[in-house]
BAKOL-869242 format. One record per residue: chain; z, x, y of N, C-alpha, C in turn. Coordinates in steps of 0.05 Angstrom, whole numbers, plus 5000, padded with zeros to 4 digits. Layout:
# BAKOL-869242
<volum chain="A" n_zz="Z" n_xx="X" n_yy="Y" ca_zz="Z" ca_xx="X" ca_yy="Y" c_zz="Z" c_xx="X" c_yy="Y"/>
...
END
This chain:
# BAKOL-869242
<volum chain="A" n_zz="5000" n_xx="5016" n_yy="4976" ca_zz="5000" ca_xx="5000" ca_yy="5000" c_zz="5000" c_xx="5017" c_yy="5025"/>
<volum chain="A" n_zz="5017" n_xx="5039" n_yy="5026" ca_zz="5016" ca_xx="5061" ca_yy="5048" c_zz="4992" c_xx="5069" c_yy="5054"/>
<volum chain="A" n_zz="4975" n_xx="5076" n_yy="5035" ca_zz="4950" ca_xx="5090" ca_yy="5038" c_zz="4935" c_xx="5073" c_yy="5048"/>
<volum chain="A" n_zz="4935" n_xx="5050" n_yy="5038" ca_zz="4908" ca_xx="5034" ca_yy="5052" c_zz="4916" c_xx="5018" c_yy="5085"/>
<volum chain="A" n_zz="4948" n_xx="5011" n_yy="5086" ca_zz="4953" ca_xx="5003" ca_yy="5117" c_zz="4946" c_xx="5038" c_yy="5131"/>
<volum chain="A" n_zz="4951" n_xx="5056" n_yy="5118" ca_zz="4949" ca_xx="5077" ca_yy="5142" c_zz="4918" c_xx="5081" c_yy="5148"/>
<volum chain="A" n_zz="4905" n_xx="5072" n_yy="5129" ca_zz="4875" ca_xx="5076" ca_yy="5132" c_zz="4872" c_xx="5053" c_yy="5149"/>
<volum chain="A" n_zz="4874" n_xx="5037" n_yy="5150" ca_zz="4869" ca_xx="5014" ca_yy="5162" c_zz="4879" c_xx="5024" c_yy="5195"/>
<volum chain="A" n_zz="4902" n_xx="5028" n_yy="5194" ca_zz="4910" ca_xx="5043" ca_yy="5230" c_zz="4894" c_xx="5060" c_yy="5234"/>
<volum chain="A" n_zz="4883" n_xx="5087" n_yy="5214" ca_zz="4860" ca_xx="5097" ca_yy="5226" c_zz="4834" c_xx="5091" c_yy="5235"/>
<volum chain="A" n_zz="4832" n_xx="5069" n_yy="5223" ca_zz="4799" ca_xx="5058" ca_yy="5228" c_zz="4800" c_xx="5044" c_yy="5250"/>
<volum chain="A" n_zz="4821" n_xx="5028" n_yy="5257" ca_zz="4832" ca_xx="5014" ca_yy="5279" c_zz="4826" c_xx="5029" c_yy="5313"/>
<volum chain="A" n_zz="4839" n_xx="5050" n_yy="5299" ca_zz="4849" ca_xx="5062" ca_yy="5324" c_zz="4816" c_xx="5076" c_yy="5333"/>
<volum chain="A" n_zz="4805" n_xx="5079" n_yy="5314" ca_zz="4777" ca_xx="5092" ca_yy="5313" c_zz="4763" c_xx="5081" c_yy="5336"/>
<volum chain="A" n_zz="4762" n_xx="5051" n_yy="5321" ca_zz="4737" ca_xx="5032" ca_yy="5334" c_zz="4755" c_xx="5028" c_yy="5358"/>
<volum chain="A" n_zz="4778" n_xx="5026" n_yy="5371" ca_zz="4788" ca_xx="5010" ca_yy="5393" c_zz="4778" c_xx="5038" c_yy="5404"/>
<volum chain="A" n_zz="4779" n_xx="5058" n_yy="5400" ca_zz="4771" ca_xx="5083" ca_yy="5426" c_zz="4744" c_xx="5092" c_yy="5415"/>
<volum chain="A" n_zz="4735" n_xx="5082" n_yy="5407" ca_zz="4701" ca_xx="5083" ca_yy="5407" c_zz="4693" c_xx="5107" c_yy="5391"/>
<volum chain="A" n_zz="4706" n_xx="5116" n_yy="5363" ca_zz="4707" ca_xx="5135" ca_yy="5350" c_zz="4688" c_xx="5124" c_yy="5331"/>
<volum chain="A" n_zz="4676" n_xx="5102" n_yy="5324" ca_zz="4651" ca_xx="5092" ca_yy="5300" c_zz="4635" c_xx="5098" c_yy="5316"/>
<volum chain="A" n_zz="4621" n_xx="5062" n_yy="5327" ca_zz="4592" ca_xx="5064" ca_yy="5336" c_zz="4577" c_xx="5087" c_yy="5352"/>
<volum chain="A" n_zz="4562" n_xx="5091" n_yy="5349" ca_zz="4549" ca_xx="5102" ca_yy="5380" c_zz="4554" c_xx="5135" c_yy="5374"/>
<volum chain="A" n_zz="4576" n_xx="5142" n_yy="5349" ca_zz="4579" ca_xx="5165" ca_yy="5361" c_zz="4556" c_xx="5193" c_yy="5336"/>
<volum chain="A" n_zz="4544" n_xx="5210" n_yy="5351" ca_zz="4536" ca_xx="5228" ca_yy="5335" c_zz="4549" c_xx="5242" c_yy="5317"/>
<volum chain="A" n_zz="4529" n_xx="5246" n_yy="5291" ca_zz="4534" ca_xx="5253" ca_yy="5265" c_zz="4553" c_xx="5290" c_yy="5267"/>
<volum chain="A" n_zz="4570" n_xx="5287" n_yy="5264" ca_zz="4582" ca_xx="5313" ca_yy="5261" c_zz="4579" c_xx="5326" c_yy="5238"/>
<volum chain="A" n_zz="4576" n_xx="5354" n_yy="5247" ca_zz="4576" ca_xx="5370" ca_yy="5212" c_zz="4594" c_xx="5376" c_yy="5189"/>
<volum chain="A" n_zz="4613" n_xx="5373" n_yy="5200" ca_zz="4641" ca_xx="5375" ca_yy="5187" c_zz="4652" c_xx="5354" c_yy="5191"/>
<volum chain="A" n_zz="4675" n_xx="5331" n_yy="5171" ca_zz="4683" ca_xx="5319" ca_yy="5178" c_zz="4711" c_xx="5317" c_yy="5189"/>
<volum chain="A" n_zz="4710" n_xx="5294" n_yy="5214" ca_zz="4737" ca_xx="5296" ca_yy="5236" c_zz="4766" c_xx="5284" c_yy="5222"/>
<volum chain="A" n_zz="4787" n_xx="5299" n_yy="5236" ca_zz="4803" ca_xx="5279" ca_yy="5230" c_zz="4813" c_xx="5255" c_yy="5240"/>
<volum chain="A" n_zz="4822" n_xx="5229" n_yy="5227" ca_zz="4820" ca_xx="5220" ca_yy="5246" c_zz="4863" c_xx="5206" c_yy="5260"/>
<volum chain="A" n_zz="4859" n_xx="5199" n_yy="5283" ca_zz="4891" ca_xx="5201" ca_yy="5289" c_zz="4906" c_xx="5171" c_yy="5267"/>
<volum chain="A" n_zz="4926" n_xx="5170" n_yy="5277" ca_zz="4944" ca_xx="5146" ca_yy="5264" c_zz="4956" c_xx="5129" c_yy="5294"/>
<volum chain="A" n_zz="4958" n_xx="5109" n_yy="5279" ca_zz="4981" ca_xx="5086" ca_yy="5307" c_zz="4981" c_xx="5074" c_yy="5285"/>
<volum chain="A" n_zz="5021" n_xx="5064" n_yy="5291" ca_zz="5043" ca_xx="5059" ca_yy="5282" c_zz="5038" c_xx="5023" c_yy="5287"/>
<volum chain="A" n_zz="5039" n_xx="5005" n_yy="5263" ca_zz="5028" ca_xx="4991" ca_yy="5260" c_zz="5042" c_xx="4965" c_yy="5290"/>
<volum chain="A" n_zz="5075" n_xx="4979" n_yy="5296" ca_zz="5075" ca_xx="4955" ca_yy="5326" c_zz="5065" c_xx="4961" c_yy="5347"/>
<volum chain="A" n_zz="5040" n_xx="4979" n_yy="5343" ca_zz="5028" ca_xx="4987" ca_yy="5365" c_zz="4998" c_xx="4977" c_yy="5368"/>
<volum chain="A" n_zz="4992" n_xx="4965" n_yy="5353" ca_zz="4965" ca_xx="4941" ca_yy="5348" c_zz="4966" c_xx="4923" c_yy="5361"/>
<volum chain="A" n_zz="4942" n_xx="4919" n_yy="5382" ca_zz="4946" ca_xx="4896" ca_yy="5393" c_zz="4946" c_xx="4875" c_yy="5378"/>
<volum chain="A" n_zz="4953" n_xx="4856" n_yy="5401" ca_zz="4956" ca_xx="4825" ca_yy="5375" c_zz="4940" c_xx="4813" c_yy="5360"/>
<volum chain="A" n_zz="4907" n_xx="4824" n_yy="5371" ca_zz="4884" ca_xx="4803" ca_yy="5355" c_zz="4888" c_xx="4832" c_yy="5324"/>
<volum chain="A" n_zz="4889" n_xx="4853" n_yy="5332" ca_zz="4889" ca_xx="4870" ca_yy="5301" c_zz="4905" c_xx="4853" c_yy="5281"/>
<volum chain="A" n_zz="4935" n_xx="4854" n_yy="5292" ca_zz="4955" ca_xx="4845" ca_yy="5276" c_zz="4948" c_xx="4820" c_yy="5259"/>
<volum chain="A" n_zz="4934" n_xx="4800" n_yy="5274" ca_zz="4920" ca_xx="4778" ca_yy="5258" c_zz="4902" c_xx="4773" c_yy="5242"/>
<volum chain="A" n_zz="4874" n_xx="4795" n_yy="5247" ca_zz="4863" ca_xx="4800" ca_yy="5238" c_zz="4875" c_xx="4815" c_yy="5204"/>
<volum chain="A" n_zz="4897" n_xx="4828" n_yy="5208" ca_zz="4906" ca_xx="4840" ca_yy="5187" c_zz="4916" c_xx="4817" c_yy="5172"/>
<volum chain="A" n_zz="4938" n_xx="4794" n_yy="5180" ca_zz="4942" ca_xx="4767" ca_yy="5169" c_zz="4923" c_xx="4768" c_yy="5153"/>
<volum chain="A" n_zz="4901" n_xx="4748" n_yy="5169" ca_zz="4876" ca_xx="4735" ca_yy="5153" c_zz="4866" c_xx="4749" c_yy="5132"/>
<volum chain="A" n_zz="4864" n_xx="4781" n_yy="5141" ca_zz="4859" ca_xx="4800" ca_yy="5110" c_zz="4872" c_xx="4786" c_yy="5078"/>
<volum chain="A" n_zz="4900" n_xx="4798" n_yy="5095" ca_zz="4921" ca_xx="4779" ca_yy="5075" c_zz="4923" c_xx="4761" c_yy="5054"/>
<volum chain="A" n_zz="4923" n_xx="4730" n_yy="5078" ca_zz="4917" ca_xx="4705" ca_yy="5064" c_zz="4880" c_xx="4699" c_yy="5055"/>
<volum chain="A" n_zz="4868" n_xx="4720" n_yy="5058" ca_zz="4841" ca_xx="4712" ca_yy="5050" c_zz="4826" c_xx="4686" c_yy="5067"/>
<volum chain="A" n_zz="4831" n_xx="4687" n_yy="5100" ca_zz="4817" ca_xx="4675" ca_yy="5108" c_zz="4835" c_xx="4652" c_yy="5127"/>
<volum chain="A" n_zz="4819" n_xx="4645" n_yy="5131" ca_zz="4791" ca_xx="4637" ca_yy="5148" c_zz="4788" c_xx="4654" c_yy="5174"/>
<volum chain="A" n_zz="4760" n_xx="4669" n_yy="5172" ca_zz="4756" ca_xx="4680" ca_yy="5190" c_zz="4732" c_xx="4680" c_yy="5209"/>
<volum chain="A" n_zz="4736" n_xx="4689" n_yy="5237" ca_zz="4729" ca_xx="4680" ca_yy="5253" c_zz="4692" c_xx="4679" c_yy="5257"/>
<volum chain="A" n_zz="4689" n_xx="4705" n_yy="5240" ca_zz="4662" ca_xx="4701" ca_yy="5237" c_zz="4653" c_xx="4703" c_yy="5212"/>
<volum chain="A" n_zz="4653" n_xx="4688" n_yy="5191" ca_zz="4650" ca_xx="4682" ca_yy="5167" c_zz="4627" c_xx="4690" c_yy="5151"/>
<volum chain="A" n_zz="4606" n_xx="4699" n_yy="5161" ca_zz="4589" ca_xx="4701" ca_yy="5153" c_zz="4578" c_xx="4745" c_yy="5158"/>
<volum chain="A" n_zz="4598" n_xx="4751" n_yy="5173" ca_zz="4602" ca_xx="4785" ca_yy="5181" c_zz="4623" c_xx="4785" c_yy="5172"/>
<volum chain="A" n_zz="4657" n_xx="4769" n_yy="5173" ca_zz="4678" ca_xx="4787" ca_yy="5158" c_zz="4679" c_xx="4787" c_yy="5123"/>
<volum chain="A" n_zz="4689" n_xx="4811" n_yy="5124" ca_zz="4682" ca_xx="4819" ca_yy="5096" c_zz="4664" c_xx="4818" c_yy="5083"/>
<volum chain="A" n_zz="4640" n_xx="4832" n_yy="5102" ca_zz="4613" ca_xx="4844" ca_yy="5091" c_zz="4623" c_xx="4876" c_yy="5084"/>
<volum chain="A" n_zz="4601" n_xx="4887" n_yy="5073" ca_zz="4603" ca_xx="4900" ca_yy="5061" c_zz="4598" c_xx="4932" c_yy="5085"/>
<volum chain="A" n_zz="4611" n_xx="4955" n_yy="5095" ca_zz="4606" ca_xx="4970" ca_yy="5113" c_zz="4589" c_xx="4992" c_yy="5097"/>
<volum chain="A" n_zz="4580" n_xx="4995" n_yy="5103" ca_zz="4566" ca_xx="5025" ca_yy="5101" c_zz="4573" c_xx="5058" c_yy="5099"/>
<volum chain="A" n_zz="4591" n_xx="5059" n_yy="5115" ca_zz="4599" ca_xx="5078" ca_yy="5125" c_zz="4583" c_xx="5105" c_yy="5123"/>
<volum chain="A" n_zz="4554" n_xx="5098" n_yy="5133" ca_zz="4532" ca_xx="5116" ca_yy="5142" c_zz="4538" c_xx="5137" c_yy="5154"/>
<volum chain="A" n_zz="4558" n_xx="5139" n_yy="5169" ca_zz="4566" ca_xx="5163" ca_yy="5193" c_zz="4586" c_xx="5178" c_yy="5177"/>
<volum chain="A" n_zz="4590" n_xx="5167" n_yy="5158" ca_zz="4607" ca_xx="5181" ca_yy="5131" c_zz="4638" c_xx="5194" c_yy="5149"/>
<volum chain="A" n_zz="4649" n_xx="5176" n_yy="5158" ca_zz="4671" ca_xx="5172" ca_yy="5180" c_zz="4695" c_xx="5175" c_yy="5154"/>
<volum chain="A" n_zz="4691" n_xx="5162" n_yy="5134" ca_zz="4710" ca_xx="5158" ca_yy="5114" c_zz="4711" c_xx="5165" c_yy="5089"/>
<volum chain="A" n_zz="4723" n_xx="5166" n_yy="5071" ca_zz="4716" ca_xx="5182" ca_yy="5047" c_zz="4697" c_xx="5166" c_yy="5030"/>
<volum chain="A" n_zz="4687" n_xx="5178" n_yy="5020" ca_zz="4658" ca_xx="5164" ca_yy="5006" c_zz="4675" c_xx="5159" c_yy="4983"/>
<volum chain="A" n_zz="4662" n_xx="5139" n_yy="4980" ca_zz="4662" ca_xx="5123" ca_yy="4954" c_zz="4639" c_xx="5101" c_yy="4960"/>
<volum chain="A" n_zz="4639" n_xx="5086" n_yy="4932" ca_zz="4617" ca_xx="5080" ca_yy="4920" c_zz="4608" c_xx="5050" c_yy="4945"/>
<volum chain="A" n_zz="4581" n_xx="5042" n_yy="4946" ca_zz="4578" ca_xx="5027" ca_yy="4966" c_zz="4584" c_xx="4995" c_yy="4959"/>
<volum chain="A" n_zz="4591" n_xx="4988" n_yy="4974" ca_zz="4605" ca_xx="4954" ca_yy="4972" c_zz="4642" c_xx="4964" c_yy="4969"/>
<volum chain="A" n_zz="4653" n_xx="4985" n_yy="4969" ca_zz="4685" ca_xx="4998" ca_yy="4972" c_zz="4702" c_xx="4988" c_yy="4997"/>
<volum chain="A" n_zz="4684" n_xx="4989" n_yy="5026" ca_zz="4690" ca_xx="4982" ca_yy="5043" c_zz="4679" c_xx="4960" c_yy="5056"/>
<volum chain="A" n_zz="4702" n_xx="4948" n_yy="5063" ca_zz="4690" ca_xx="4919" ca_yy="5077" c_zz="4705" c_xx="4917" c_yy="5110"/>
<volum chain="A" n_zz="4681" n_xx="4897" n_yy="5123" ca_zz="4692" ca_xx="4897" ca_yy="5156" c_zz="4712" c_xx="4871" c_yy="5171"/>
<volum chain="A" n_zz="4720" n_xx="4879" n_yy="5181" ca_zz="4730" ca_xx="4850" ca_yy="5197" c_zz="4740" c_xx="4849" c_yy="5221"/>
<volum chain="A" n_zz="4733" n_xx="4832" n_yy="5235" ca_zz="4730" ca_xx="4828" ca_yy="5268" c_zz="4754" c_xx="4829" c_yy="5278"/>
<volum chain="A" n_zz="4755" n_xx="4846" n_yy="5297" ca_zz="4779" ca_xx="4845" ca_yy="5321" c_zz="4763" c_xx="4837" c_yy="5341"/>
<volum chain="A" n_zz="4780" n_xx="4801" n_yy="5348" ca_zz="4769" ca_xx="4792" ca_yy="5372" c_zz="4779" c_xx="4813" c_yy="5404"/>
<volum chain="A" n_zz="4757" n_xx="4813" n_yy="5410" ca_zz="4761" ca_xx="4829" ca_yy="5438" c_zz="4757" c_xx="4814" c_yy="5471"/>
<volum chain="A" n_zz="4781" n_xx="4806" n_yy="5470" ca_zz="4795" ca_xx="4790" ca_yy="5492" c_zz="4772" c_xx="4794" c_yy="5520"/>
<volum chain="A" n_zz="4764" n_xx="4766" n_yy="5521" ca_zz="4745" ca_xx="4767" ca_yy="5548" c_zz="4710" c_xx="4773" c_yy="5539"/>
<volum chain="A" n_zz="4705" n_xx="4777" n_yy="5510" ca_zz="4680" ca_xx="4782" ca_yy="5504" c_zz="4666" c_xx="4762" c_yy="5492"/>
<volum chain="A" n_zz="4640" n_xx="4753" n_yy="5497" ca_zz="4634" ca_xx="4726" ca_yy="5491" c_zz="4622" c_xx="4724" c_yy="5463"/>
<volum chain="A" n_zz="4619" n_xx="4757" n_yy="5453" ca_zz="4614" ca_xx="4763" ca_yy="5424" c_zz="4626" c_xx="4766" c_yy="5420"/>
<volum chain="A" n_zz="4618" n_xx="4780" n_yy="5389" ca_zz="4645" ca_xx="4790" ca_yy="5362" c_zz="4652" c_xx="4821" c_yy="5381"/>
<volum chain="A" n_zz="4647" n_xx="4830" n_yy="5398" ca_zz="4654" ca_xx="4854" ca_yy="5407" c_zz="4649" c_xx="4877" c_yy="5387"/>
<volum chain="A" n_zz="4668" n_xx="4894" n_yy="5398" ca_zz="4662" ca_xx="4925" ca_yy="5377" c_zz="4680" c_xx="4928" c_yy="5367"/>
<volum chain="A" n_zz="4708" n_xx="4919" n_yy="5358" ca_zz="4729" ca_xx="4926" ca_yy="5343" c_zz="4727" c_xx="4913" c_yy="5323"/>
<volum chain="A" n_zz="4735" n_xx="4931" n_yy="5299" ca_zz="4731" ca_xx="4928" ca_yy="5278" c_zz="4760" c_xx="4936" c_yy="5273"/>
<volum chain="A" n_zz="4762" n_xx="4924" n_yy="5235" ca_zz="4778" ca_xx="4930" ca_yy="5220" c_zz="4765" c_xx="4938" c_yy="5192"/>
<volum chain="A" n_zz="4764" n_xx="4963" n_yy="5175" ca_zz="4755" ca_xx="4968" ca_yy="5162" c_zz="4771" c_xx="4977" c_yy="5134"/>
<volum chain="A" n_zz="4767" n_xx="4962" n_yy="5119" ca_zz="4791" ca_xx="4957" ca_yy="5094" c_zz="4773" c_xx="4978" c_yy="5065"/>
<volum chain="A" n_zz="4789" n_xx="4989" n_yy="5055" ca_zz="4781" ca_xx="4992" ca_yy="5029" c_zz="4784" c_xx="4967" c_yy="5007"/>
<volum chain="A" n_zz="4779" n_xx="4971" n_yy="4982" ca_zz="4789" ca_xx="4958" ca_yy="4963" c_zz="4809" c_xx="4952" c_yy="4947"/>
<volum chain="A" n_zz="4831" n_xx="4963" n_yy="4962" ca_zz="4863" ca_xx="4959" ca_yy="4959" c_zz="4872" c_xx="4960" c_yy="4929"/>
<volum chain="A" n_zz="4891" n_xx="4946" n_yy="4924" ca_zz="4896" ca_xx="4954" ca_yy="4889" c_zz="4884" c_xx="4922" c_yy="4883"/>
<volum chain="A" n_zz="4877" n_xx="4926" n_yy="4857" ca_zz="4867" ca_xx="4911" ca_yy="4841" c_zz="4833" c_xx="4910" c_yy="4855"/>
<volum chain="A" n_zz="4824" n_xx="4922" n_yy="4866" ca_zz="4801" ca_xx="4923" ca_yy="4882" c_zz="4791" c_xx="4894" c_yy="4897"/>
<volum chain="A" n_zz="4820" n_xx="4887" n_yy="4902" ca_zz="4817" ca_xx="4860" ca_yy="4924" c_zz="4831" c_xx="4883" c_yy="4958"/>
<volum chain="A" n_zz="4811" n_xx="4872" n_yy="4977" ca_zz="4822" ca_xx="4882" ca_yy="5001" c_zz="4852" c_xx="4866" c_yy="5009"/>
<volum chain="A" n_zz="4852" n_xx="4842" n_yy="5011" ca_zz="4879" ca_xx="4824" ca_yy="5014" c_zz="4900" c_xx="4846" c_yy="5002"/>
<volum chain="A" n_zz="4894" n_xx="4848" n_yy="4984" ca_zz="4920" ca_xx="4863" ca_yy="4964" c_zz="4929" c_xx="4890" c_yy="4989"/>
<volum chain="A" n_zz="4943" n_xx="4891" n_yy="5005" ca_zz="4942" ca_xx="4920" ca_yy="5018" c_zz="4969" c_xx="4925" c_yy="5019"/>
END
């Protein structure tokens, strides 16, 4: 459970400071920081809920698709391992850019974390 909430704060913390999208392929891979889970804003914290209870989420048809992780930001494993889910971003009339990016937790259900 440790391993996958701490991964989850890293991915968090990633996308809220713009450490995914947009950013060029490095040759070595970075590390990435940690935040201490009462330090998530409130749409994360919910977003982590809904992980949880398996739903209902806000964009149903993007959360818990399947990520890619093309920029190889994370440790590889096999594709469909990681899945995404929306951090609403307060004041944006889209899904915005925050993400939450889950592995396959134990029993290879993400909920399970």
């Amino acid at each position: 459970m440790l391993k996958v909430v701490t991964l989850l704060r890293l991915l968090l913390l990633a996308a809220l400071f713009g450490g995914l999208p947009g950013v060029a392929q490095a040759r070595e891979p970075r590390s990435l920081a940690s935040i201490a889970f009462a330090d998530l804003p409130p749409e994360a914290v919910q977003t982590l809920r809904l992980i949880r209870q398996g739903g209902p989420f806000p964009y149903p048809r993007k959360d818990g698709s399947i990520f890619g992780n093309f920029e190889k930001h994370l440790p590889l494993q096999p594709r469909g391992y990681y899945r995404e889910y929306t951090v609403p971003t307060p004041g944006s009339r889209d899904r915005g850019a925050r993400r939450i990016i889950a592995g396959e937790g134990r029993d290879g259900d993400v909920a399970s974390l």
